[in-house]
Structures are given as structure tokens and as C-alpha cells.
C-alpha positions as CSV (number, residue, x, y, z in Angstrom):
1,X,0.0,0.0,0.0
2,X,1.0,3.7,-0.8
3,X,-0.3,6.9,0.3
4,X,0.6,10.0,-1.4
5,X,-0.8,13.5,-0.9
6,X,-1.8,15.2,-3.3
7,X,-1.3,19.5,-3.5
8,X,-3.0,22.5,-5.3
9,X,0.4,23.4,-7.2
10,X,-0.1,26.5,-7.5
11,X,-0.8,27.3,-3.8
12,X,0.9,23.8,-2.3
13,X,-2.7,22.8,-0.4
14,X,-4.2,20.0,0.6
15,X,-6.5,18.6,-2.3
16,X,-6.6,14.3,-1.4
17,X,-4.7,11.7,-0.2
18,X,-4.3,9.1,-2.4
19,X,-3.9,5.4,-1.6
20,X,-3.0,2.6,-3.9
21,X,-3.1,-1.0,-3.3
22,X,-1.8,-3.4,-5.1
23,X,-2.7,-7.4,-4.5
24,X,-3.0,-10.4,-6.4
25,X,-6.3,-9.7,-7.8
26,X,-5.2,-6.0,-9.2
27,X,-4.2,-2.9,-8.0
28,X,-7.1,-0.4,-6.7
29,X,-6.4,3.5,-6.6
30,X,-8.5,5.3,-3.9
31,X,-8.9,9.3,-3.4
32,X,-10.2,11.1,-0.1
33,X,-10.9,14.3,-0.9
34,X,-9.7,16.8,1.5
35,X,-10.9,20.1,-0.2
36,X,-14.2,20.5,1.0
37,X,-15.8,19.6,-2.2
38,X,-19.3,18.0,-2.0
39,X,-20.6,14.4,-2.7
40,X,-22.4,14.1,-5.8
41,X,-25.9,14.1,-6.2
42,X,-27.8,10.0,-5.4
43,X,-28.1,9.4,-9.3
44,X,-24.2,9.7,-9.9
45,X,-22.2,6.5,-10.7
46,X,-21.6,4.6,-8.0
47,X,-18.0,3.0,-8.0
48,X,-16.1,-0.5,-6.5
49,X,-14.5,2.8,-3.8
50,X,-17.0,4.9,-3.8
51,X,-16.5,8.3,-3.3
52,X,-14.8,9.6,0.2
53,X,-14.1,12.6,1.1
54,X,-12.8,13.3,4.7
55,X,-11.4,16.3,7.3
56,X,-9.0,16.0,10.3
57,X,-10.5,15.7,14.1
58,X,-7.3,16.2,15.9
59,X,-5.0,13.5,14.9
60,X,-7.6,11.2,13.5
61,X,-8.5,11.4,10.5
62,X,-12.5,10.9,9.5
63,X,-13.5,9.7,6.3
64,X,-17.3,9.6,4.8
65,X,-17.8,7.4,2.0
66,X,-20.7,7.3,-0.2
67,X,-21.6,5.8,-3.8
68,X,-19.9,3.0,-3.2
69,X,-21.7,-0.1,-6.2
70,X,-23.6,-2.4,-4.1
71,X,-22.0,-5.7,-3.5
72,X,-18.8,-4.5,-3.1
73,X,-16.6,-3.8,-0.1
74,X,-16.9,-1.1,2.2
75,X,-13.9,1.0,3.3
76,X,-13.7,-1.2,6.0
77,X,-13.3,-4.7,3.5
78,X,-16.4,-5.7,5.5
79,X,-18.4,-7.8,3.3
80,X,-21.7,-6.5,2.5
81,X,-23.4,-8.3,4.7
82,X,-21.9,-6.5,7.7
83,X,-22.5,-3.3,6.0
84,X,-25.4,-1.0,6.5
85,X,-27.5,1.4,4.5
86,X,-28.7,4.6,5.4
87,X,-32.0,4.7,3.6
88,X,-31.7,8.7,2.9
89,X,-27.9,8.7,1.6
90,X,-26.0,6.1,-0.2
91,X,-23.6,5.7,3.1
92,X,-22.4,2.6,4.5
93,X,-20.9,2.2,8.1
94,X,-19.6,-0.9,8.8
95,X,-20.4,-3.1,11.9
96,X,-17.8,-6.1,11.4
């Protein structure tokens, strides 16, 4: 696994973090968006990662996924039978 920040280069800030992972089954690239920007809108494409964006509380670092294609994994790797739905957003918290 490798985590890489990514910066505005014009004005050096914080735009994402970027992880990749690479395994036997393929490599998977995954942003968390640290500008602020907004999730998009329920009828968006909805991805193996989702879409994550996240903020800093302290020295942990909080992370809210959404749009992530049903049947896959959550952030957690939880299968989705340990994951659950909100049924007014597309979030998933896992309970494994």
C-alpha cells in the first residue's frame, strides 16, 4: 500500500490523499478528498470505492464514503453483509 498526498500546485494545499493497493487480484487507486468539495448528487455513478471525502478531528482522520456499487466492499473490507444502509444517503458504516 502507498499513500501520497496530493497538492493545489499552485498554492501547495491539501486537495486528497491518495492510496494505492496493489494485491493479487489487481491494483485499486483510492482518493479522499480533503478540499471541501461536496458528494455528488444519489443518481451519480456509484464505484467499487466509492466516493470519500474526509477532514481531520485532531490527529484522527474521519473519512465519509458514499456511492460505493452495491456488493462490493466497504472501506472497512467488510463484506456487504456486515455493511449498512442509510436509507436517505448512499452511506455505509460498517459493523464487522
Amino acid at each position: 500500500m502507498r499513500i501520497s498526498k496530493v497538492v493545489d500546485d499552485d498554492t501547495q494545499q491539501l486537495i486528497a490523499y491518495k492510496i494505492y493497493r496493489a494485491g493479487a487480484g489487481g491494483s485499486d487507486i483510492r482518493m479522499i478528498w480533503m478540499d471541501g468539495r461536496p458528494h455528488p448528487p444519489e443518481y451519480a455513478a456509484h464505484t467499487w470505492p466509492g466516493f470519500s471525502t474526509g477532514e481531520w478531528e485532531g490527529a484522527m482522520l474521519t473519512v465519509h464514503t458514499t456511492h460505493i456499487k452495491e456488493g462490493g466492499f466497504n472501506a472497512t473490507a467488510c463484506p456487504p453483509a456486515t455493511a449498512r444502509r442509510s436509507p436517505s444517503t448512499s452511506s455505509a458504516t460498517a459493523t464487522c
